[in-house]
VEXDREN-2710 file (C-alpha; in Angstrom, 1 decimal):
% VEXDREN-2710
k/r/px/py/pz
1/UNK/30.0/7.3/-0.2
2/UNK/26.6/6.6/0.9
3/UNK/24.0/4.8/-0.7
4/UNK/22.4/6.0/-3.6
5/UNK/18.6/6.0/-4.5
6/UNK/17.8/3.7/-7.1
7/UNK/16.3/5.2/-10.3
8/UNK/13.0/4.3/-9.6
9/UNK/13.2/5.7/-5.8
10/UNK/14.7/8.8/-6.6
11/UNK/11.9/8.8/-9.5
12/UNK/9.3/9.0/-6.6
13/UNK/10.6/11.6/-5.4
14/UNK/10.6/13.6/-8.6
15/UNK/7.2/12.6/-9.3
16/UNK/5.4/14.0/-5.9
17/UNK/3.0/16.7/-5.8
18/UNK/0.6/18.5/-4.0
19/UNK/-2.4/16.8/-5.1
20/UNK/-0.6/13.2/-5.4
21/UNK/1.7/12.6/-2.4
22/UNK/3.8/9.5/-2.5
23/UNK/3.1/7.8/1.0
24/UNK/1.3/4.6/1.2
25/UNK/-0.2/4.0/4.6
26/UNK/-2.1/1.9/7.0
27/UNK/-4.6/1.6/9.9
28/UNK/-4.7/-0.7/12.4
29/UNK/-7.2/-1.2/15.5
30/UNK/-5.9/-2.6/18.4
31/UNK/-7.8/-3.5/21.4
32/UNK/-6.3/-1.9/24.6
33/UNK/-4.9/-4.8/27.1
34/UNK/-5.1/-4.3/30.7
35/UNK/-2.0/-3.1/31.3
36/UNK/-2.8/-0.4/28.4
37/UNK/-1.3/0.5/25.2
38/UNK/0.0/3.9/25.6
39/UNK/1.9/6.2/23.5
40/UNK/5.5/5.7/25.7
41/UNK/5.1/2.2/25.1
42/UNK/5.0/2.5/21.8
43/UNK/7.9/4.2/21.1
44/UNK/9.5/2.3/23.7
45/UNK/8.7/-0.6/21.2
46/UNK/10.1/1.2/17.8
47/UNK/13.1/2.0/20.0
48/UNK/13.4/-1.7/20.4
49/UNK/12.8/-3.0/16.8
50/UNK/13.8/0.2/14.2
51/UNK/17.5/-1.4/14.0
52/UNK/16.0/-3.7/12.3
53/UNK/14.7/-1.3/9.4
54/UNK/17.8/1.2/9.4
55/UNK/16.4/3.0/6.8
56/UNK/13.6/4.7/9.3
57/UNK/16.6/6.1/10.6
58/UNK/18.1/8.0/7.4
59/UNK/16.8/10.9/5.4
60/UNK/17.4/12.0/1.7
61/UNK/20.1/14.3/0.8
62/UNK/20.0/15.9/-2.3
63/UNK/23.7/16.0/-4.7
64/UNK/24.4/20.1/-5.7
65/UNK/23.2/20.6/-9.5
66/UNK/21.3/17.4/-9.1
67/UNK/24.6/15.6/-10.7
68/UNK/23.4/12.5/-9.4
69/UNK/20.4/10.9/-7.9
70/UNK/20.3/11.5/-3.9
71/UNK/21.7/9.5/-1.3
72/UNK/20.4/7.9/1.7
73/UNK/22.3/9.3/5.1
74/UNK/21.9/8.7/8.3
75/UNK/19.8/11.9/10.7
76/UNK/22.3/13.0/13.3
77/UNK/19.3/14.6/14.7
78/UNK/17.2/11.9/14.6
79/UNK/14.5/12.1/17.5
80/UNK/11.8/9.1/17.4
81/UNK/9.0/11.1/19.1
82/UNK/8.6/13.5/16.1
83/UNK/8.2/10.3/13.8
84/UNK/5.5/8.5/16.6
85/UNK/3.1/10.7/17.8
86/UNK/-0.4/10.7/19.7
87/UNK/-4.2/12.0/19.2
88/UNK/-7.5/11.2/20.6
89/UNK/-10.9/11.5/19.4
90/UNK/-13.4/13.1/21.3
91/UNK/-16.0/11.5/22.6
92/UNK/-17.9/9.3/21.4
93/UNK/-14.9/8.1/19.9
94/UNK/-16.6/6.7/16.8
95/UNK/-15.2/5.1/13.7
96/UNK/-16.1/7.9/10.9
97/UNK/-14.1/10.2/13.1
98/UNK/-11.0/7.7/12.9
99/UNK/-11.9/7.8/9.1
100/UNK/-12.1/11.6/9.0
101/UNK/-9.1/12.1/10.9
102/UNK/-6.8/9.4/8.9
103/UNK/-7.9/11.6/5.8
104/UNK/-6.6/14.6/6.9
105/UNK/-3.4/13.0/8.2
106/UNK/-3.2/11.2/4.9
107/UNK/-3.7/14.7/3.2
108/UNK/-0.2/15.9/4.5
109/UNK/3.1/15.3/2.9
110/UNK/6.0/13.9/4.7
111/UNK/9.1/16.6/5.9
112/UNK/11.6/16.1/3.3
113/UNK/14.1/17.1/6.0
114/UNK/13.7/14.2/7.5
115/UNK/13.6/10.8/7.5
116/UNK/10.2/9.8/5.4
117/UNK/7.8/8.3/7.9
118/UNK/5.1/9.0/10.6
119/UNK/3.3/7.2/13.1
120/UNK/0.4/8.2/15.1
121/UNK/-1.2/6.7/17.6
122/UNK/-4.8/7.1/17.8
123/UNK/-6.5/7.0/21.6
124/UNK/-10.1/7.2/22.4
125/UNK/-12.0/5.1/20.1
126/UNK/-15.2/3.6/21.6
127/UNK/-15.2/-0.2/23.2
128/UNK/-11.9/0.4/24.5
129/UNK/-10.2/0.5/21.3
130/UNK/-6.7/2.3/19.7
131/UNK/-5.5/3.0/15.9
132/UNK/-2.1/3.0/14.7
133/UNK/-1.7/4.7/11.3
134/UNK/1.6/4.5/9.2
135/UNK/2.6/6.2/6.9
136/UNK/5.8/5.6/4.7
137/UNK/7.3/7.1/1.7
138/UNK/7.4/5.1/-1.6
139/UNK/10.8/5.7/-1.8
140/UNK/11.4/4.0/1.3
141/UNK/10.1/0.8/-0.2
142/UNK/12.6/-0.3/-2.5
143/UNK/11.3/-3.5/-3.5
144/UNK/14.6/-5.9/-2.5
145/UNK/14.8/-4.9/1.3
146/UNK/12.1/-3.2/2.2
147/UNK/10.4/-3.3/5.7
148/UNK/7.7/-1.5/6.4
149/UNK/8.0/0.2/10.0
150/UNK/4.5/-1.2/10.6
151/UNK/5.3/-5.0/10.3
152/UNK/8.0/-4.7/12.6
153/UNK/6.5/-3.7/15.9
154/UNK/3.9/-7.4/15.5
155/UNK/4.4/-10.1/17.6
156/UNK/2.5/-13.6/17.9
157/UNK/1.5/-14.2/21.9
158/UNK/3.4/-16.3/23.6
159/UNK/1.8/-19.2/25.5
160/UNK/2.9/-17.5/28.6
161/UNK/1.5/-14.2/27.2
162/UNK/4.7/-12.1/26.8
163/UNK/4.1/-11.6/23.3
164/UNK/7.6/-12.3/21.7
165/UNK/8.0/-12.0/18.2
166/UNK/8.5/-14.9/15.1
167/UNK/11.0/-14.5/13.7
168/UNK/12.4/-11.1/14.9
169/UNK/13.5/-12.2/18.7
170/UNK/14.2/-10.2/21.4
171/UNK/15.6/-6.6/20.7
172/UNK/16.7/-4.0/23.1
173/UNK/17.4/-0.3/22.4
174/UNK/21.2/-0.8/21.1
175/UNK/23.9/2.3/20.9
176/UNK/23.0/4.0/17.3
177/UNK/25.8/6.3/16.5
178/UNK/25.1/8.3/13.5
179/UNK/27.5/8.4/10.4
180/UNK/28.9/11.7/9.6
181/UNK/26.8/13.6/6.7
182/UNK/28.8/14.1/3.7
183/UNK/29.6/17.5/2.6
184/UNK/28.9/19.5/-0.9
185/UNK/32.0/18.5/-2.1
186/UNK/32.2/14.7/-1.1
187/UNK/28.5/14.4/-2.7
188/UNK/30.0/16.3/-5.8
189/UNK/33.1/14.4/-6.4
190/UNK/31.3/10.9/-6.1
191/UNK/28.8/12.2/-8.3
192/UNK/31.8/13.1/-11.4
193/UNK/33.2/9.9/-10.2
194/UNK/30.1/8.3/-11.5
195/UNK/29.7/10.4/-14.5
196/UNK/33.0/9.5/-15.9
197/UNK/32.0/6.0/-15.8
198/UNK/27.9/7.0/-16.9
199/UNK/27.8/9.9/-18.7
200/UNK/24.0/9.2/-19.7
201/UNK/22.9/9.4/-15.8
202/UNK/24.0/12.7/-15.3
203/UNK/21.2/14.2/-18.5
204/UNK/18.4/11.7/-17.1
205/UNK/18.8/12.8/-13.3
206/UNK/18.7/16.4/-14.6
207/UNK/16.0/16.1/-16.8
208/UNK/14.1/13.8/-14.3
209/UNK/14.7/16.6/-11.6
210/UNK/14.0/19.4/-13.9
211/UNK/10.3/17.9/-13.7
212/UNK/10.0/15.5/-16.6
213/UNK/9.9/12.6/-13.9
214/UNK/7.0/10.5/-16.0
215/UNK/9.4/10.1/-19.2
216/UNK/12.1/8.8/-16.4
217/UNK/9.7/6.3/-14.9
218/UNK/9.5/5.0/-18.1
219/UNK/13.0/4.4/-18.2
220/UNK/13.8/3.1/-14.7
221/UNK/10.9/0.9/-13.8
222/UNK/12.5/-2.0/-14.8
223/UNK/10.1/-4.9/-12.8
224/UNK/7.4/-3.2/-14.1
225/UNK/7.7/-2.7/-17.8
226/UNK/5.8/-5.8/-18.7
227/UNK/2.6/-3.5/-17.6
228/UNK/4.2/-0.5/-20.2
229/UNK/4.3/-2.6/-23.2
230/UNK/0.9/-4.2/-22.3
231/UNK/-0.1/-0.7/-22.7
232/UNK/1.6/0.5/-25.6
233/UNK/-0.1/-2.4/-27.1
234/UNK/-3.3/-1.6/-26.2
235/UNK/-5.7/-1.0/-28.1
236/UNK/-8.0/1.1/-26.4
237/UNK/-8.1/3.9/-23.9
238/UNK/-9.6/2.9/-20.4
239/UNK/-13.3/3.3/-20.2
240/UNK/-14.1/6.9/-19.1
241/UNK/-16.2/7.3/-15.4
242/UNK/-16.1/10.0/-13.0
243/UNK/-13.0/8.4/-11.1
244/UNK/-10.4/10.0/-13.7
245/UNK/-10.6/13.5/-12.9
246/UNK/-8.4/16.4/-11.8
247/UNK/-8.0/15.6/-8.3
248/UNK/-7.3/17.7/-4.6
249/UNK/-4.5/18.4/-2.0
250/UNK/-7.5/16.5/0.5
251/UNK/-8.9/13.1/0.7
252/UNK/-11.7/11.2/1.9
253/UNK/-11.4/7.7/3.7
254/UNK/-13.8/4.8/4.7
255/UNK/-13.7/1.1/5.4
256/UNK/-15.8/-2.2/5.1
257/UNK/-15.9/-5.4/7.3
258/UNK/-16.7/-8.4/6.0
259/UNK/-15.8/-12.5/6.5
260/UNK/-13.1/-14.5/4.5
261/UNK/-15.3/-17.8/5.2
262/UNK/-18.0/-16.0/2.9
263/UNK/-15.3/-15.3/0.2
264/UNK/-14.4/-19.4/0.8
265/UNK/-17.7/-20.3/0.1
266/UNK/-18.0/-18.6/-3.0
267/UNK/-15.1/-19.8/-4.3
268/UNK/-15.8/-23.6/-3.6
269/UNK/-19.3/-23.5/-5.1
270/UNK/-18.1/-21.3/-8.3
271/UNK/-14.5/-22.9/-8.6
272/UNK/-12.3/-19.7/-8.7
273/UNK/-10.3/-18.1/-6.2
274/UNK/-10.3/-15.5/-3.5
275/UNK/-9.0/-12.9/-5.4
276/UNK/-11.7/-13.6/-8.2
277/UNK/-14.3/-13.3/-5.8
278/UNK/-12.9/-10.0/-4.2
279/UNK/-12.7/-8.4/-8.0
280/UNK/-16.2/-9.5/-8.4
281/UNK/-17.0/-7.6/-5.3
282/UNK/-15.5/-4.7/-5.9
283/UNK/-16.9/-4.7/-9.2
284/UNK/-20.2/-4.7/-7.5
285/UNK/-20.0/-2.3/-5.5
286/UNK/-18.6/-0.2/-8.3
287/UNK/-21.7/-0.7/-10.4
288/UNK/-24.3/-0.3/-7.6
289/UNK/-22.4/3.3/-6.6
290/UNK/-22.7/4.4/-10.1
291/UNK/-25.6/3.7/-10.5
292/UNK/-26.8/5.8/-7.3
293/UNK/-24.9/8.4/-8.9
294/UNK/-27.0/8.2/-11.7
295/UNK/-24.2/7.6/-14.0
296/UNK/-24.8/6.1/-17.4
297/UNK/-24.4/1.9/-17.1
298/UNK/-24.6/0.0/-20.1
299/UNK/-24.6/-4.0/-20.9
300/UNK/-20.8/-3.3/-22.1
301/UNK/-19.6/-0.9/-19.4
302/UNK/-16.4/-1.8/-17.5
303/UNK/-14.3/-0.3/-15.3
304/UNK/-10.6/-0.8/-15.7
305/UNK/-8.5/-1.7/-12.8
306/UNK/-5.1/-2.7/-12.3
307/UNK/-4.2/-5.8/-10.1
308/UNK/-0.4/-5.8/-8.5
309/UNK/0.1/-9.2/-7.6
310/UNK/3.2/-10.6/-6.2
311/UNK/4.5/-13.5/-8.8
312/UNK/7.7/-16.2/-8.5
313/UNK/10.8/-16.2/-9.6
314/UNK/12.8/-18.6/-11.7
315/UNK/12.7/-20.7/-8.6
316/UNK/10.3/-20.8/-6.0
317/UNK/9.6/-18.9/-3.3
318/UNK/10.9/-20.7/0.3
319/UNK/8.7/-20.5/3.4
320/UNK/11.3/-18.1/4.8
321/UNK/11.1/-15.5/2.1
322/UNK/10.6/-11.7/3.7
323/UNK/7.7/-9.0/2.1
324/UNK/11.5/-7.5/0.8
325/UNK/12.4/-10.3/-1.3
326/UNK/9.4/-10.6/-3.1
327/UNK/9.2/-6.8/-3.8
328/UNK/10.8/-7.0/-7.3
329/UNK/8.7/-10.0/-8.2
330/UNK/5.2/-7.8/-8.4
331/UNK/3.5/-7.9/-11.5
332/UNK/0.9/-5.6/-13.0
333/UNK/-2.1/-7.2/-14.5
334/UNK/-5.0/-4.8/-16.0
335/UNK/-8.9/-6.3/-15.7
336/UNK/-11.8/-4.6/-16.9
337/UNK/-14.2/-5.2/-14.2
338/UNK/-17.8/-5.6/-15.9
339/UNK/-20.0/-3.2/-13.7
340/UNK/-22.7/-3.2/-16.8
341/UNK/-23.3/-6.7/-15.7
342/UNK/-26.6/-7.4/-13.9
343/UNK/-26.0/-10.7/-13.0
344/UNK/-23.6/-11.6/-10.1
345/UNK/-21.9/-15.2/-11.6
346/UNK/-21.5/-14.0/-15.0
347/UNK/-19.9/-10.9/-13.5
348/UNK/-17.4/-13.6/-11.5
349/UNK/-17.0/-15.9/-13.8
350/UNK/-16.0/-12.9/-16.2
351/UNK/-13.4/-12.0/-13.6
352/UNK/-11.8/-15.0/-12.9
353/UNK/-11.6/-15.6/-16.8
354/UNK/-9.4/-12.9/-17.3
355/UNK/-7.4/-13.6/-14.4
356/UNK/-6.8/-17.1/-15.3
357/UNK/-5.6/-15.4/-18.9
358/UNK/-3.4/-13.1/-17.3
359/UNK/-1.9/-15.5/-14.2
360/UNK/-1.2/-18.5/-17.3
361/UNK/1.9/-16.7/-18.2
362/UNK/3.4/-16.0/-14.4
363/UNK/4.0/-17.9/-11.3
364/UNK/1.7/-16.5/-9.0
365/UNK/2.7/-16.9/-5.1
366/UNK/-0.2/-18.1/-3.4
367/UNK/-1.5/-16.5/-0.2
368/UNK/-0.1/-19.9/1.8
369/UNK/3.3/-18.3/0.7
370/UNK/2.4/-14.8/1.6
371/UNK/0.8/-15.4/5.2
372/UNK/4.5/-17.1/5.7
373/UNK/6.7/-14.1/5.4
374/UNK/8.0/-13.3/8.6
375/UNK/6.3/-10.6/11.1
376/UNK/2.9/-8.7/9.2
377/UNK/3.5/-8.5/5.2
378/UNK/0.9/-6.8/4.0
379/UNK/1.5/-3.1/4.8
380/UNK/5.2/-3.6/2.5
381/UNK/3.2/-5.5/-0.3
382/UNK/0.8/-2.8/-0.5
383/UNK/3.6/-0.2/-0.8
384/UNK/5.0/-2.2/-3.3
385/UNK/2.0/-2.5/-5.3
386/UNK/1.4/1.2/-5.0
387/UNK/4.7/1.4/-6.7
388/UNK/3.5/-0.2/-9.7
389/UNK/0.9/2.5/-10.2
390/UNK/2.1/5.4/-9.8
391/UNK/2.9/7.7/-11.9
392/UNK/1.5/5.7/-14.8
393/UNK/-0.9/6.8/-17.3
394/UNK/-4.6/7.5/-16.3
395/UNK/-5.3/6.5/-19.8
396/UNK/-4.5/3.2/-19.0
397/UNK/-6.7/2.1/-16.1
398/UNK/-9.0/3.3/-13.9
399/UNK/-8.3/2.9/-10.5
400/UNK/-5.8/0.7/-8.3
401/UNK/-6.8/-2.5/-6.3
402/UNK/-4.4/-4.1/-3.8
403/UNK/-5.3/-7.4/-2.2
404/UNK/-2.6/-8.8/0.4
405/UNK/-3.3/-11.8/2.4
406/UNK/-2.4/-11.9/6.3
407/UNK/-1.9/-14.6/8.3
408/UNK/-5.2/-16.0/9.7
409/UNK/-4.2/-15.8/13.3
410/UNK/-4.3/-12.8/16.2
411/UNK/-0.7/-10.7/16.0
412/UNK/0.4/-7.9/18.6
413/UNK/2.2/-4.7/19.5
414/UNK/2.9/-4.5/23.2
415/UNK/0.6/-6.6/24.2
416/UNK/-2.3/-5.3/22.4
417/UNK/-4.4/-7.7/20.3
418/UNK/-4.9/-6.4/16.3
419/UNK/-8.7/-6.6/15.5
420/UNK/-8.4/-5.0/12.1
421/UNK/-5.9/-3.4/9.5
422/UNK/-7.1/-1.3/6.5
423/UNK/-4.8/0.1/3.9
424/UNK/-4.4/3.5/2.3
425/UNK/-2.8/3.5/-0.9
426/UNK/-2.1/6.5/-2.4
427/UNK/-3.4/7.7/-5.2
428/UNK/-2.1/8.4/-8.8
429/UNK/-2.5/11.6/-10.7
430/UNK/-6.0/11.7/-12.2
431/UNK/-7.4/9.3/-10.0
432/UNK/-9.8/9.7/-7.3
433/UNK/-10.2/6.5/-6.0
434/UNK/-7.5/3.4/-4.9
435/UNK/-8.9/0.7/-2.8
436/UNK/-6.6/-1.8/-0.7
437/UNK/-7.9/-4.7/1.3
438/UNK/-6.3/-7.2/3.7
439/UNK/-7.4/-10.5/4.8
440/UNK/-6.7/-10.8/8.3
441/UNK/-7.6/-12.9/11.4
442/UNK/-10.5/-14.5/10.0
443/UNK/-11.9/-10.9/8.3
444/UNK/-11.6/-9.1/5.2
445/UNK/-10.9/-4.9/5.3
446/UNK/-11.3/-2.9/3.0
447/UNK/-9.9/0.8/2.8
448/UNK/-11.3/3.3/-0.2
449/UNK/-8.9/6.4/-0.6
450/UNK/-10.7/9.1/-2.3
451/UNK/-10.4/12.4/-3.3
452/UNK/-12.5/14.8/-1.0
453/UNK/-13.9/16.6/-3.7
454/UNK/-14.8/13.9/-6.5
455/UNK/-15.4/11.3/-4.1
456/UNK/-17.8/12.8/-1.2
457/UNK/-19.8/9.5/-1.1
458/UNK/-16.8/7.4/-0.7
459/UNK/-18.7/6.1/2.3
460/UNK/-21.5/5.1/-0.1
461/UNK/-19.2/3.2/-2.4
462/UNK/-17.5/1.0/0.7
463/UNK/-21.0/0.4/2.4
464/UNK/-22.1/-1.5/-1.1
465/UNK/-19.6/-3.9/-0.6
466/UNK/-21.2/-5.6/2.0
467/UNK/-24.6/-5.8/-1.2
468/UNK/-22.4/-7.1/-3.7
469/UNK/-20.9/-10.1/-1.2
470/UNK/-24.7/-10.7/-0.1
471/UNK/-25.7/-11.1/-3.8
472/UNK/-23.0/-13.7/-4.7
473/UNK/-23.7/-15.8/-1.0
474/UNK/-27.3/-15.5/-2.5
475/UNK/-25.8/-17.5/-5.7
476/UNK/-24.4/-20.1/-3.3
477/UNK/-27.3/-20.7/-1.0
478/UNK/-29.4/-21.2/-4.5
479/UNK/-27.1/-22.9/-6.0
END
């Protein structure tokens, strides 16, 4: 038989909807070699590297009566240029058109026919420039092999610039011959099979199917149920703002560029870390757009946001681990992020308190670790911490924020250098806003996913970022 979805893949299945599709994504800007960086050399490049995610190459099939969670089978009809296709911008080829055009792409589910990915590539942006965008089911990211598409196709330059890859080698298009799909019957005889020896999965898939996916994530998430009886404990709902509303089929998406050196500084001077710092940011940035909005801020106001972060084992994690391996070691932590808080430092040191509370109890693996997983991480690690989120309460936190560090050197896809990478994670029901940020190459990205029609100044919100960074350099340079 073939490989059946996990519980809490199927369960992402179950839970999609209109409004909350359950891709995570990410852009990329490359900077266009000499030679070019067309669209037939990229998919000569997937052709070269998707044996080593097999998954890209199978679809979902569904057992009759929903007997069973699906299975994973190979596409006989697989064709790679439906999965990688092209655009252009018109002229003048500017970045809020990237951004507009990401959300609408963003907007669209994935074919459930097929196998549950897309990549475009994006020609015509000004100074010479290309995009990638991604975009991969949650399903697809199963948390103990998972490769995202994206990581694969990144290479370091070789000294002699032919741009081989760490650890991934040479590949060459191989012979790929399909399995056979299974029929009705073969699905519905595994599937009794199973029931004889688990009655109990037969009700929960049906129920799970029938629509009452949220009571089954509550079952199945297994990694992640530290986070459930955190908030079963808790005391108190998550603060209201206007980013838990009823939310659209459409999105809205912008960036922000800053330094990681300004981050650095900030840290040494104030003794925290990174992270603390980039919470502090965010937080604001959070309080400076509600407060153009003209929304109520008090001393006490907070927003609540929840923090994936990927944590050890019982042992630790070698230099050799892979994004997959760590997958079912990310943890959940909630921080109210103190936006009524006028004064930068007390809003950091208020941060990195309750991270230190949280972090006390786990092994958290440091960003040395993370930068040291083969190929480009961060794209599965923000899938993974987009797992965490959804389908979780709205009453439990506010928003999500995924921060994955890259390696601090220059990677590329045939031949093209990677200036940037923003993520787009997805977001849960209720929720109009997710933010996901990368450290890459010396920079920092940021990329805010909002609903179009609660968030239309999304582009307001991620231009503050660069004001609440200035006002915590301002504490250093005083200091």
């Amino acid at each position: 038989m073939p490989p059946r979805l996990s519980p809490l893949d199927a369960s992402f299945l179950y839970l999609e909807q209109p409004t909350t599709p359950m891709h995570v994504g990410a852009v990329s800007i490359f900077q266009r070699p000499g030679s070019g960086f067309d669209y037939d050399g990229l998919v000569d490049l997937i052709e070269q590297r998707i044996a080593l995610v097999p998954r890209y190459r199978q679809k979902v099939r569904h057992v009759p009566a929903n007997l069973a969670r699906p299975v994973w089978i190979d596409d006989t009809d697989f064709d790679v240029a439906y999965h990688v296709r092209r655009s252009a911008l018109p002229s003048p080829g500017s970045d809020t058109q990237l951004t507009e055009l990401v959300a609408r792409l963003m907007s669209r589910p994935l074919d459930p026919t097929r196998p549950l990915w897309e990549m475009y590539l994006v020609e015509g942006l000004t100074g010479g420039r290309s995009a990638v965008l991604t975009k991969t089911h949650q399903a697809m990211v199963d948390g103990i092999s998972a490769i995202d598409i994206g990581q694969v196709i990144l290479d370091i330059a070789e000294p002699n610039g032919s741009g081989g890859a760490r650890g991934q080698g040479a590949h060459h298009p191989e012979l790929w011959m399909p399995r056979p799909e299974p029929t009705d019957v073969q699905l519905v005889m595994g599937a009794v099979a199973e029931a004889v020896a688990r009655p109990g999965e037969v009700v929960d898939n049906v129920v799970a199917a029938a629509g009452d996916a949220v009571a089954t994530v509550g079952k199945v998430v297994g990694g992640f149920g530290q986070l459930f009886s955190m908030a079963r404990a808790a005391s108190r709902r998550a603060p209201g703002t206007p980013l838990n509303v009823d939310i659209s089929t459409q999105r809205r998406f912008a960036v922000a560029r800053t330094e990681l050196e300004a981050y650095r500084r900030v840290r040494a001077a104030h003794g925290c870390t990174v992270n603390d710092v980039v919470l502090s940011v965010v937080a604001g940035a959070l309080r400076n757009w509600l407060l153009s909005r003209g929304e109520p801020v008090t001393a006490s106001s907070s927003v609540r946001a929840m923090v994936p972060l990927s944590v050890r084992g019982e042992a630790d994690v070698p230099s050799t681990a892979t994004a997959g391996s760590l997958g079912n070691r990310v943890s959940s932590f909630i921080v109210d992020l103190p936006v009524g808080e006028p004064s930068p430092v007390v809003r950091l040191h208020h941060v990195a308190h309750a991270m230190r509370e949280h972090t006390a109890s786990t092994h958290s693996v440091g960003a040395d670790t993370l930068v040291r997983i083969g190929g480009f991480a961060p794209p599965t690690l923000h899938a993974l911490g987009a797992r965490a989120a959804s389908g979780m309460s709205k009453r439990i936190f506010n928003l999500v924020v995924t921060n994955v560090p890259g390696p601090q050197f220059p990677l590329y896809a045939a031949g093209a250098r990677m200036l940037e990478m923003f993520p787009v994670v997805p977001l849960a029901k209720g929720q109009a806003l997710a933010i996901g940020l990368t450290s890459y190459d010396g920079g920092v990205y940021y990329g805010f996913n909002g609903d179009r029609d609660a968030m239309p100044d999304v582009e307001v919100l991620a231009g503050m970022v660069d004001e609440a960074l200035d006002e915590l350099l301002g504490t250093v340079n005083a200091s």
